[in-house]
Structures are given as structure tokens and as C-alpha cells.
C-alpha angles and dihedrals in degrees: 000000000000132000103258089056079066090052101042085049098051086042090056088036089052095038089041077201125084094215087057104042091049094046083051085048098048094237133106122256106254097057094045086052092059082037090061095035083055098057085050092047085055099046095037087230144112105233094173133032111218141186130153106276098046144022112207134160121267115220097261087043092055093053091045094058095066084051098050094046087052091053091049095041087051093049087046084048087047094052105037081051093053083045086053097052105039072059090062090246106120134045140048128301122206107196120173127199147158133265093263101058099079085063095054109088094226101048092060096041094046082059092047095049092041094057091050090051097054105018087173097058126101119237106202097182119178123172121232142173107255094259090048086057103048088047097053087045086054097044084048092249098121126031101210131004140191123218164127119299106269125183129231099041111191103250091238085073133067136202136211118192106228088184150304134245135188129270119250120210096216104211130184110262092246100053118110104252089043088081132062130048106286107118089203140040126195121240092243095067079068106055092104094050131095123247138219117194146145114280120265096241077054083100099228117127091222082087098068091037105047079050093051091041089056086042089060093043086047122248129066118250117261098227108203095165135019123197131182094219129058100221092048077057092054094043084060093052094053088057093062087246098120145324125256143205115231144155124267099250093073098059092069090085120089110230126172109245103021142098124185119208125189112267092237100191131107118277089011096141132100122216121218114224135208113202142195147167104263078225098057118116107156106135077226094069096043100050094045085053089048086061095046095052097047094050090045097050093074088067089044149323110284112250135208124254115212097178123086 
């Protein structure tokens, strides 16, 4: 049996008259008829009576019509489902990121318009540190990921950079080069101070650069705390207890007991990463990429990465 035989059967049922039901079908009447006699064969049923006045279902055949239109309306809700989700409408999406990328603008709105595109897709979002990211994208526990750049990146995986921003020294209110009105301070007016910052096996690629940035100012960070979140970091500043480096996202929040200046020195910005496996072809993951890049293209053009 194949599914035009279904159709052919619920266009003569409806039309209750073979001319009519062909000319619905696009077809001429004789082969709809054998069309029709070979469904019967098959079933070893009648499913019309027919004479030659008249064409009328036969009671089999009227039980069997509720039954044929199910089977055809399943197969319309299967493939509008497939069409859905080659879209990138339907499913589920893992995406990993890091702790700073609630506090960029074009993060949060890339999620919202991307759950207003796709209500009916699942939005399974677990915050990582950047390695952790790029391992469970690797692992294939997570589809698509944002984060900070890492090196080196597995060369199953790609990156994309969606922009960069500067990097904030967040100071206590009370310290010296929290006052006045310079918007900036360079690296070097730290090298006395203490620091608090992530640990190095934290997996974030801000360590290595907040070292190379003190080698070029000329001294190496006296690290007195180390903490895994940033906001634990900040919490610490507040306290009197160090300084840290961090990016500018983050100084949108309003904390008690801090200040943030802009980091003036050369080099002193931190790019923001989406990331993927070069293998990866679910319509999800497109289309959610597609978001990213269009909300970040308003900071800057994307731009390629080579490395990894």
C-alpha cells in the first residue's frame, strides 16, 4: 500500500463520485478507478458500492476513512516537524559560556532574540570557565559555546571572534588612583599592589595575559588571593585585600566598594569567542550563530581565527 492509495481513497470518500474526485486529484478517471480496485484487492475488502447511478461508502469502508485521514495528517505533522527543525525551530540547544558573558549587551540580546525566534526550542545554558567550554564542546556535551580566547584550541573545534573590549583595573574606592578625573590608569602605577585573580589551572586565558601585560610594565603581580568567580574577585576588592584586572563587562555592574578604570596600556582588551566543533551541522547551532554574529556586529566586524 502506498500513500497515495490513502489519498486517492479519502478524495473519492469526500467527493462520494469518481469524475470529481479525479478532476480534485489531478488525474484522469480510469486510472483512479484501478487505483481504488487495487487498494480493495489489497485489503481484501469493498470499500465503496457502487452502481451506476451512485458511489457510496460501504461500512468498512466508512470506518476505514477516519483511519486513512489520521495516517495522512501524521505524515503532514512529521514532515512539517523535520521542515522545523532543518529551520533551526525545534530541539534542544546546549550552549556553554563563561561568567562574563551575561554583563556584554549583545550576549544577552542574541539569547532573547533567539527565544523569540524558536520558542519551542530548549535552551540547555551552563556556565563554564572557558576551558571547561571548549572541553565539553569537544566531548560533544555541549553544541556552541562563548568564551574567552583559550590556546591552545583542539583542532576539532573553531572559533569566531564576536568582539573585543577593554580590560578594567577594579580598585577599592578608597585607593589613590580611584579619585580624580582620569578615566585610565596604566598597569605600571600597580606594580606595588597587591593582586587578587583566578588561578592559573582556572582555564581562562586573562591569566597569561594580565602576566604578560606586568612583564611589559615591568614588574610580576604579587598574587595574595586567588579566586575561580569574578564576582567573588570583586567581592575581595571591595575588602581592601588586592586589585584585579578584569574585563569591562563586568564594570557595568554597580558594586559597593569598588571603581573600575580603564586598563590604558597597549594590548589591554579582551576578545569574546564563539566556538564550535568544525564538524558541527545542526540548523540549531546555525541559526543560534547567526544571532550572535548579527548582535555583535554592531561592536565590530567578526573576524576569522586561524590558531587551534
Amino acid at each position: 500500500m502506498e500513500l497515495r492509495h490513502l489519498r486517492y481513497f479519502i478524495a473519492v470518500a469526500e467527493e462520494l463520485h469518481f469524475g470529481r474526485a479525479a478532476g480534485q486529484l489531478g488525474i484522469s478517471q480510469p486510472p483512479l478507478s484501478q487505483q481504488i480496485q487495487a487498494l480493495e484487492e489489497e485489503l481484501g475488502v469493498r470499500l465503496f458500492e457502487r452502481t451506476n447511478r451512485r458511489v457510496v461508502l460501504s461500512e468498512v469502508g466508512r470506518l476505514f476513512l477516519p483511519e486513512a485521514r489520521q495516517v495522512l495528517a501524521q505524515l503532514e505533522q512529521a514532515v512539517a516537524v523535520a521542515r522545523r527543525a532543518q529551520r533551526g525551530e525545534l530541539g534542544e540547544l546546549k550552549v556553554g559560556f563563561t561568567s562574563s558573558a551575561p554583563f556584554t549587551s549583545s550576549i544577552p540580546r542574541a539569547i532573547r532574540a533567539f527565544r523569540q525566534a524558536c520558542p519551542e526550542v530548549h535552551l540547555d545554558l551552563r556556565e563554564l570557565s572557558s576551558r571547561g567550554v571548549a572541553e565539553a564542546i569537544h566531548e560533544g556535551r555541549l553544541q556552541v559555546g562563548v568564551l574567552r580566547p583559550l590556546f591552545p584550541l583542539p583542532a576539532e573545534l573553531v572559533a569566531l571572534e564576536l568582539f573585543a573590549e577593554p580590560l578594567v583595573v577594579v580598585l577599592p574606592v578608597g585607593h589613590p588612583l580611584a579619585g580624580g578625573s582620569a578615566d585610565g590608569v596604566h598597569l605600571a602605577e600597580l606594580g606595588e599592589e597587591p593582586f587578587v585573580f583566578f588561578p592559573r589551572s582556572f582555564g581562562t586565558g586573562l591569566y597569561d595575559q594580565l602576566l604578560g601585560l606586568a612583564r611589559a610594565a615591568g614588574f610580576i603581580p604579587r598574587i595574595v588571593q586567588e579566586a575561580s568567580e569574578a564576582m567573588t574577585l570583586i567581592g575581595l576588592v571591595a575588602t581592601g585585600l588586592g586589585v584585579t584586572v578584569l574585563p569591562a563587562s563586568f564594570s557595568r555592574m554597580r558594586i559597593d566598594g569598588v571603581v573600575c578604570r580603564i586598563l590604558l596600556d597597549p594590548g589591554a582588551s579582551t576578545a569574546v569567542w564563539l566556538v564550535r566543533r568544525r564538524d558541527e551541522s545542526s540548523p540549531l547551532v546555525r541559526r543560534f550563530a547567526e544571532l550572535l554574529e548579527r548582535e555583535a556586529r554592531e561592536a565590530q566586524p567578526p573576524q576569522a581565527i586561524t590558531k587551534g
